[in-house]
N, C-alpha and C positions, 0 to 999 in steps of 0.2 A: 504494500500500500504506500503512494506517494506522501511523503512527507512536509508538502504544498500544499497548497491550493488555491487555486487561480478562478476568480469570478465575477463576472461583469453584467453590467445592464447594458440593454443595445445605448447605444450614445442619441440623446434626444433631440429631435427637431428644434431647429430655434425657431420656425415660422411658426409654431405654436406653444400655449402658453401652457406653463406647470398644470397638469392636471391631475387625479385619482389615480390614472393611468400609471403615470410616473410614479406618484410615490408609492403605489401599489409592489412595482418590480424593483423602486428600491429599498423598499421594507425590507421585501422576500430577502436581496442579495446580502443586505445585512445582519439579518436574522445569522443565514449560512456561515458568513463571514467573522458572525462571535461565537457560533456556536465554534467551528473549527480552532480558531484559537484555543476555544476552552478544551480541545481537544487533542491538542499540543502540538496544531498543525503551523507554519510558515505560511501566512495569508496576503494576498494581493485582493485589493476588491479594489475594482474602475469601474468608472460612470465617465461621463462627459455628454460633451454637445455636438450632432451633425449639421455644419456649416456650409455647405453649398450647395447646389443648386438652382434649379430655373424657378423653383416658388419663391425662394429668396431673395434672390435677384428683382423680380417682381415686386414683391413687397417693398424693397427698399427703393426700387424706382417710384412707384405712388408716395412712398412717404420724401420724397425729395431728398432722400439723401446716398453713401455711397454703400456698398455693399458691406463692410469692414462699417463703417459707423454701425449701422444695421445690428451684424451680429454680435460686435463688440457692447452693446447697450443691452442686448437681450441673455447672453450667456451668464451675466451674473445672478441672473434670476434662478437657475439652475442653480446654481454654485447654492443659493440662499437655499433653497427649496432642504439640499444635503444636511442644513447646517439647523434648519428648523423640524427636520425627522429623525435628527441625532443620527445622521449615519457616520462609520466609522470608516469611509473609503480611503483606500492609499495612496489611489491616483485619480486624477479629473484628468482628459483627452480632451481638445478640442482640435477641428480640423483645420483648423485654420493654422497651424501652430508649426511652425518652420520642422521640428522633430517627425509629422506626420505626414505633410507634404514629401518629406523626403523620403519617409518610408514609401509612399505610394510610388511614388517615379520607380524606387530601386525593384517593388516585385511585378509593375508594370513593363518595364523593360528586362525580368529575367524571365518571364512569361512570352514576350515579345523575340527575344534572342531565342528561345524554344523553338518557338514558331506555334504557340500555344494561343497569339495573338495576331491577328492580321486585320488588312484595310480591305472594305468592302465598301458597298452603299448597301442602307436601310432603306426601307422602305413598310409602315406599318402604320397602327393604329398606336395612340401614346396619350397615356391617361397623368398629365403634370401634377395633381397633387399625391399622386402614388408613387410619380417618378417611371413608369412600366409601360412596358410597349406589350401589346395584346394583337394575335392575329385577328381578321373578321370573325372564326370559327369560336374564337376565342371570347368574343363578347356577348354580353347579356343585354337583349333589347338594345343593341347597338350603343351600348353604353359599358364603361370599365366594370368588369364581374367582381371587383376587392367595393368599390365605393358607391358604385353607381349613378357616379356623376359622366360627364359628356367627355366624350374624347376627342383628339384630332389628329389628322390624318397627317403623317411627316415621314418625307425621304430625305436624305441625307447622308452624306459621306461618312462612315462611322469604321471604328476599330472592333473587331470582334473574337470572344474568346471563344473558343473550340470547347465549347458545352459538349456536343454532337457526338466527341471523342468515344467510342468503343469501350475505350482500353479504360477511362475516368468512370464513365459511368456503371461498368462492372466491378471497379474497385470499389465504387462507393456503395453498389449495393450489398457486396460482401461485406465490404464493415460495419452497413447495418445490421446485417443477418448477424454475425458473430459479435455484433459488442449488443443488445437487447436495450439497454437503457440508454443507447446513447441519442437518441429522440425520446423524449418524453412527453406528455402523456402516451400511451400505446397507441390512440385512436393519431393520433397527429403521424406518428412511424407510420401506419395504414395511408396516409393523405400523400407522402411525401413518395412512398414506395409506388403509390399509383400514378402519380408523376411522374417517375425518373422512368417508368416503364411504358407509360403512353407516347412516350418518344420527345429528345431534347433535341431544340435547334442553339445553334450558337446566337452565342448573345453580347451583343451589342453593347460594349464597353466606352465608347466616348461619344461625343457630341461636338457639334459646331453651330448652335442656332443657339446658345444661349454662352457667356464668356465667366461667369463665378463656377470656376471649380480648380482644381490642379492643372496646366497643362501638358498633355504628353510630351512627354521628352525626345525632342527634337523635331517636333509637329506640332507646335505650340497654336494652329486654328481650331486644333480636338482639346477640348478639356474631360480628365478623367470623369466616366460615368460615375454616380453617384454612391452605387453599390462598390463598386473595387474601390471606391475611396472609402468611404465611410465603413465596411468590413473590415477596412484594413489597422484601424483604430485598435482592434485586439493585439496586435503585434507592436503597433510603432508606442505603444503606451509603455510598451517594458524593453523599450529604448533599439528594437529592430531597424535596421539589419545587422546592427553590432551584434558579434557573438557572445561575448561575453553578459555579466552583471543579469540584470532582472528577467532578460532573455533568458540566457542559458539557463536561468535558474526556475522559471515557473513556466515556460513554452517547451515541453521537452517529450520525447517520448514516455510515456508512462505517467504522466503529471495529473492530478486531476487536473481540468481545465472544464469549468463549466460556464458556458453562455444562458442565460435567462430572459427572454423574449416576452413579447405579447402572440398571439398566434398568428397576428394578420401580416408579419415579415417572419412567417417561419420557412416559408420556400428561399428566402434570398439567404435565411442561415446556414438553411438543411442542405439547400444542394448548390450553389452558385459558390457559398463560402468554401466549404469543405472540395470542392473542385479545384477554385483555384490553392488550396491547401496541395492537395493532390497533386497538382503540374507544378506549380513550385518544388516540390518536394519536402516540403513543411508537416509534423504531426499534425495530425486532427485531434480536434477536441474532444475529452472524455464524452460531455453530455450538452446539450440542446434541450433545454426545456420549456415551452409553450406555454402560458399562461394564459387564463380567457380574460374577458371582458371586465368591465364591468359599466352596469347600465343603471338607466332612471329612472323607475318606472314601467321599466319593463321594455325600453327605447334607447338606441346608443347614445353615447355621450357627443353635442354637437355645438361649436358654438352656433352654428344658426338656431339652435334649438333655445337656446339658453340656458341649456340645463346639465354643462360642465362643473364639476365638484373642484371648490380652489380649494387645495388641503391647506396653504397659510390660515382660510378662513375658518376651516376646521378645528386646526389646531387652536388658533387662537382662541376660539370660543372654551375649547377645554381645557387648555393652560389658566381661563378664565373661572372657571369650576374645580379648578384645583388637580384635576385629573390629569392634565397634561398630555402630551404627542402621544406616551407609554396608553394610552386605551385608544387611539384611534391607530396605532400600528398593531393592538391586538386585536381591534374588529375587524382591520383588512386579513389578517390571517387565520382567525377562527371563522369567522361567518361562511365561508364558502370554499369547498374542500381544491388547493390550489390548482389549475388546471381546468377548474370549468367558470363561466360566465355567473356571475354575479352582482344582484341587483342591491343599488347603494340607497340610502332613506337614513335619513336623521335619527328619526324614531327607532330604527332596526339597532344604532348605534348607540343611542342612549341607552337603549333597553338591554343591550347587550352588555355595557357596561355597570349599569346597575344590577343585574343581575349574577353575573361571575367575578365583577373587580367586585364591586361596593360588599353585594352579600354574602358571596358563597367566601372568596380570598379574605376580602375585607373583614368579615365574619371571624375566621378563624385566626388572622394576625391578631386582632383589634381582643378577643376573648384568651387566647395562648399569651399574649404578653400582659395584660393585667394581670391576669390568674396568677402566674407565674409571680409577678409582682407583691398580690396583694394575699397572697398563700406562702412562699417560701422566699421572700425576700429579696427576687428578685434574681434567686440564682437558677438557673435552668439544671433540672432534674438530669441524672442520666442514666432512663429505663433497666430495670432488672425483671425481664423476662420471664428468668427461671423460677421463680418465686412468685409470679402473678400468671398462671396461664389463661386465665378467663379472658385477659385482654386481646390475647393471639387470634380469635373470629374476627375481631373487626378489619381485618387486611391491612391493617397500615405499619404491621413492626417491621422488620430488617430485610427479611427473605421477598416479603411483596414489595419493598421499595428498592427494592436490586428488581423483581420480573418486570414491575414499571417502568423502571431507568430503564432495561437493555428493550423494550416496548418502546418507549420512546425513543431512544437512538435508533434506530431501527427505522422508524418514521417519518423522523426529521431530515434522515439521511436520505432518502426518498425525495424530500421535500412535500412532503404529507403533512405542512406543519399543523392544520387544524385537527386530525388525526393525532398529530401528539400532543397538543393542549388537551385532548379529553383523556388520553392519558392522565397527565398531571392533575386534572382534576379530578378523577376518580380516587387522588391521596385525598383529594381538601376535601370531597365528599368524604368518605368515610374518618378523616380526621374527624371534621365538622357531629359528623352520627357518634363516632365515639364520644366526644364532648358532651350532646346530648343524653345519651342512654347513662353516662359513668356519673353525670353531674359531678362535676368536680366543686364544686360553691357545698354541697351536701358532704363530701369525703371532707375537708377541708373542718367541718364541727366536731367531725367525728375524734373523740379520745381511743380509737381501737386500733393497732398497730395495723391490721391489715388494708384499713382505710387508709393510714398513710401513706402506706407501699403503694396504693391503687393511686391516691392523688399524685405522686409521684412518677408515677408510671403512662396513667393519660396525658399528664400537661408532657411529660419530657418526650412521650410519642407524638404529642400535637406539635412541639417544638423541632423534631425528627421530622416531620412532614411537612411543615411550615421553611423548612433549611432546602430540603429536597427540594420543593416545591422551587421556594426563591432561585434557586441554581439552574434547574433546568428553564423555567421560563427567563430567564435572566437575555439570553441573547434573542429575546422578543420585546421583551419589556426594560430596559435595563436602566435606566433612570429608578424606577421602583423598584424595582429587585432589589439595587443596590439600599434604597431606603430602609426594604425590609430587612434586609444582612444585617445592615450597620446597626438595628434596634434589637438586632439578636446577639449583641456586642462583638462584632466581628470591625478590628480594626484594619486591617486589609482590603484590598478590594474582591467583590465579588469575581470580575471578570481574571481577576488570578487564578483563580479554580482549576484545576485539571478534573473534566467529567469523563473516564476511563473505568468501564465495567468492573473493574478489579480493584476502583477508589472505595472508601464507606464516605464521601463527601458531603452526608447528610447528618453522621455524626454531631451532637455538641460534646464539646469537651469537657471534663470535669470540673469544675468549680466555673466553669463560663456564668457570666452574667448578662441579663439582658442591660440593654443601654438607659439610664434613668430615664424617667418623662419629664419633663411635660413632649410627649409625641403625637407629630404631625400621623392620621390616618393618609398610607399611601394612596386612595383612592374612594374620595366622598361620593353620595351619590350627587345624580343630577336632576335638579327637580323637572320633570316634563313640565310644558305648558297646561296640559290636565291638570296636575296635582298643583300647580302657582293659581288656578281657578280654582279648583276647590275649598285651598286653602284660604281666601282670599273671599271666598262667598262666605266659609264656617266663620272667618272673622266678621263679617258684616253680620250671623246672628242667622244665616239661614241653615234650616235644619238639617237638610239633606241637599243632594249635587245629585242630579241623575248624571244618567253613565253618558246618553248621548248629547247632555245639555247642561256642560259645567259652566257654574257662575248663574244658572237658571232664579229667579229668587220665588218662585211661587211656594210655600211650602205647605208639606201632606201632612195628613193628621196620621198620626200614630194609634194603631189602639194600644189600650194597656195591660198589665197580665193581671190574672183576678187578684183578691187579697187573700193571703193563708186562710187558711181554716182552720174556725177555734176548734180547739181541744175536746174531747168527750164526745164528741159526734158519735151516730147511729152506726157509722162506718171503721171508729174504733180509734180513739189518742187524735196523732196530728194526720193519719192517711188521710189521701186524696182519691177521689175515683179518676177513673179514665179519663173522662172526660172535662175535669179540671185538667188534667196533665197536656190534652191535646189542646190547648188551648196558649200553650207557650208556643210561640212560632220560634224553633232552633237552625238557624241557616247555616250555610258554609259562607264564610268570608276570607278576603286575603288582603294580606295586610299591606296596602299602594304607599304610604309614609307614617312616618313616628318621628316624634321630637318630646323630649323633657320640657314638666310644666313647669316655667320658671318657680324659684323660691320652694320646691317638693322633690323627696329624694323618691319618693313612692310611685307619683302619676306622672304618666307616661299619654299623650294627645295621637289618635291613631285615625288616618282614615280608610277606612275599610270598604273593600266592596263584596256587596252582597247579592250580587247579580241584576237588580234591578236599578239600584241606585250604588253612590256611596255614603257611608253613615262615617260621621265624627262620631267616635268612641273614646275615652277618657278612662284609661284601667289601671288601679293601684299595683302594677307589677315592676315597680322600677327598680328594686332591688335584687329581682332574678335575672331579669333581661335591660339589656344595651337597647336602646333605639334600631339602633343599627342593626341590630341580631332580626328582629319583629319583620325587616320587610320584605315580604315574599313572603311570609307565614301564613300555610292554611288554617283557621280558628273557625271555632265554631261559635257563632253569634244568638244571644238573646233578641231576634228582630221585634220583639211588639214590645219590648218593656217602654216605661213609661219615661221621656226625658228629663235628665234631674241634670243640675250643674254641682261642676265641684272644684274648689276654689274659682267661681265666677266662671269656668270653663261648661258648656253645655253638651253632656256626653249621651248618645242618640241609639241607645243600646248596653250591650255588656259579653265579656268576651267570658267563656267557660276555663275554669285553671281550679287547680287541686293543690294544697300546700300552705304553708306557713308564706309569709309576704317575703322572705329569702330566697324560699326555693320551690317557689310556684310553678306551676308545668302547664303550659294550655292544652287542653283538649286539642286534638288535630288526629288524621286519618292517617291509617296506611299507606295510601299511594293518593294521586291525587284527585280531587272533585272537584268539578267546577262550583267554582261563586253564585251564592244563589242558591243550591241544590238544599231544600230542606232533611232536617236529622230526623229521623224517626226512630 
């Protein structure tokens, strides 16, 4: 196995502006690119900008200026885009850049001395903002088959590379055949292999009807085509055609070397790249991986449309929330398994991060580092096993977070990465179940040795899972990760880690301490515009929010539940008949937000939905549970009780719980029921 690793985003258009797109592939190449380090790999990661062209060109003639002003004004926008997604690239290429130009002349003319290159005349259909020439057969409704926009019809003197070659394009299909992953996803290898076998024409490497590009050396009226120039950004980046230095060291036979795409330029990677690879006589790339879309609504991304995603606005909004870039680089990597088309929405993202950062993550840092805290002073347990087996069902001690880890590498290394985020979160789920079923606040009273051992033994497994956890997501999230390391008292950095099957890197050390508080929560929730109207109606004093009309202010009457029944009855002491009992309406509710009633350690302000509406609820449980912990909680609701306020708060309901006001437990189900669903 190479002891590299070499990985790139294709290098992005200047004629268009940062979008989803972009920082989508360079999420991904970053993710790769920490996780390998932590891997104890030798890592190159470039990005850059592709600078010429006849759209270019174009565009800087309409705006009045020159071509170099042009793309000189727009490439630092790129550069920012790197620097506000926290990537950790080693090099930025731009084409303009006297090191790339020169690369292109030298494998344009060793292509050329071949005789791998020749001068002909074109003659074809040419679709300019794809840059492609399409025969007639080739187009759809007489219009370009990639955009379906209008094309036009251009002959022209041009230089062309021997695609056509026999002897290239059998090589290339055997190295498809014998390397399996080196196109990826599989359906994309199917696309490419039916390509190179429907039969290749030679292809048309320079131009003379437009003057922004490289010119061929020694026929300076052709400027290099767009594809051999901008391709060639993988090589001249690691300082080619010098042999030596970044070259020789991450371009080599046996290197990984992966390329990372969008799909819609996976033929100019898979086969036009790796060709002129071929006739040069240059390795190929270990892997080609295709990534899909992503969409609006169900519609691509367009500016005529309006409805391109600018990740600064993104970001910004959630560095604004406290959340920061770290939850918008894990919704483009969980939400949609990598490789297929996926559809962006606000909502999809907020919800995603309220629900895995804030409650399930958040949940269990926010619950394992008090505890720890406010139980054993602060110093992190370290599990003894052999003396506690009862805890071994819950999957989270040593052996299951070794089969998780080598599950997760395993998938990452794929580039599966929403596949190994639910890895990782199947520890923080059953971390999180063991917290719940062990009660640790309940062992924690207890004077009986074997409660100590057990208090000791969940928090230092929820701390073991909480370490594991922070690690592996670290080169997705790593702004937070590294928050949560450092509160686990780790003075080092996260990103030092070696994650090697044979590490225990989830380990805490003995006498280790968590870091003091007062501690920042890595990841607050974010209030939707729903719950800012609900909240905001319950303050004005209206009683309920329905579900499809928040901020509504008409308000329903409530009935009430009957009053007890004295004593001595015909029926016997305090019993009730039946039909007093069905007379309580018990619903399933779930818990949308919670907040602490200022100046009370007890009540806790909840609003809840009950399927038809949402109710403000007001429940004396603020000594078992966080706010924090309540949201996403299935409960079961008192819906007809009578509305009482408590400290001036008006509470529109009542949730079901068992226990002393320390270690109160709500009522809730097996698996899940919708809101709404009456208990019987």
């Amino acid at each position: 196995m190479s002891d590299t690793f070499y990985i790139t985003t294709p290098i992005y258009y200047v004629n268009d502006v940062p979008h989803i797109g972009h920082a989508y592939t360079t999420v991904a190449c970053d993710t790769m690119a920490r996780y390998m380090r932590m891997r104890g790999k030798d890592v190159f990661f470039l990005t850059g900008t592709d600078e010429h062209g006849q759209k270019v060109e174009k565009t800087a003639s309409a705006k009045g200026i020159s071509n170099k002003e042009f793309v000189d004004s727009v490439a630092p926008r790129f550069k920012e885009l790197l620097s506000v997604l926290n990537a950790s690239n080693t090099g930025f290429i731009r084409t303009t850049e006297t090191r790339h130009i020169e690369a292109v002349k030298h494998i344009f003319k060793v292509l050329l001395d071949k005789g791998d290159i020749y001068k002909g005349e074109y003659e074809d259909w040419y679709c300019v903002p794809c840059e492609s020439f399409w025969t007639t057969l080739q187009l759809k409704d007489e219009k370009c088959p990639d955009c379906g926009r209008a094309v036009e019809k251009l002959k022209e003197e041009s230089y062309f590379f021997r695609l056509s070659k026999p002897e290239y394009q059998e090589k290339l299909l055997r190295h498809i055949e014998e390397n399996p992953e080196f196109i990826s996803p599989t359906s994309r290898k199917n696309e490419i292999v039916s390509f190179i076998n429907s039969g290749l024409r030679d292809l048309s490497v320079s131009r003379t009807s437009f003057t922004w590009g490289i010119p061929v050396p020694g026929d300076e009226r052709h400027v290099i085509y767009v594809w051999l120039d901008a391709l060639t950004n993988y090589l001249s980046a690691l300082g080619y055609p010098a042999e030596g230095g970044d070259y020789a060291k991450y371009w080599r036979e046996g290197a990984d070397i992966v390329h990372v795409i969008g799909k819609d330029i996976l033929r100019f990677h898979a086969v036009y790249w790796p060709m002129f690879l071929i006739a040069a006589g240059l390795p190929l790339p270990k892997r080609i991986f295709a990534h899909g879309w992503w969409t609006i609504a169900g519609e691509k991304m367009s500016k005529s449309k309006g409805n391109v995603v600018d990740p600064f606005a993104v970001v910004e909004e959630l560095d604004r929330h406290g959340v920061g870039v770290d939850g918008f680089r894990y919704f483009l990597l969980r939400e949609v398994p990598f490789g297929l088309d996926g559809d962006y929405s606000r909502d999809a993202m907020v919800g995603r991060i309220n629900s895995d950062l804030a409650n399930d993550l958040g949940n269990l840092h926010f619950r394992t580092i008090n505890m720890i805290e406010k139980y054993l002073g602060g110093e992190i347990p370290v599990p003894n096993y052999d003396i506690d087996e009862k805890i071994l069902p819950f999957n989270v001690y040593e052996p299951e977070i070794l089969g998780l880890f080598r599950a997760y590498k395993a998938q990452i290394e794929k580039m599966s990465f929403s596949e190994a985020i639910q890895t990782v979160w199947k520890m923080i789920s059953d971390a999180n179940r063991l917290i719940d079923t062990q009660a640790p606040w309940a062992l924690a009273k207890s004077d009986l040795e074997k409660d100590s051992i057990r208090l000791k033994n969940v928090l230092g497994t929820a701390c073991q899972v909480l370490k594991a956890s922070a690690v592996m997501l670290y080169p997705i999230m790593p702004e937070k990760m590294e928050m949560i390391w450092k509160q686990l008292g780790h003075s080092t950095l996260i990103a030092n880690e070696r994650i090697i099957v044979e590490s225990t890197f989830w380990r805490c050390a003995e006498g280790q301490r968590i870091m003091p508080g007062p501690r920042v929560a890595p990841f607050p929730r974010i209030e939707t515009e729903r719950i800012k109207a609900m909240k905001a109606a319950s303050e004005k004093g209206e009683k309920k929010v329905g579900r499809d009309a928040p901020g509504a202010t008409k308000a329903q009457s409530t009935p009430t539940l009957p009053s007890p029944l004295e004593g001595g009855g015909s029926e016997g002491g305090g019993l009730i008949k039946i039909d007093d009992f069905m007379k309580v309406d018990l619903r399933v509710g779930k818990v949308l937000d919670a907040e602490r009633v200022p100046k009370s350690d007890k009540l806790i302000k909840m609003l809840v939905d009950i399927g038809t509406e949402v109710r403000q609820i007001v429940g004396g449980i603020g000594k078992a549970y966080h706010p924090q912990e309540l949201v996403g909680k299935t409960v079961v609701v008192v819906a007809n009780l009578k509305p009482a306020k408590l400290m001036g708060i008006e509470s529109q309901g009542m949730l079901l719980a068992a226990g002393d006001p320390d270690t109160l437990k709500l009522a809730g189900f097996e698996a899940d029921v919708s809101p709404g669903t009456k208990v019987k």
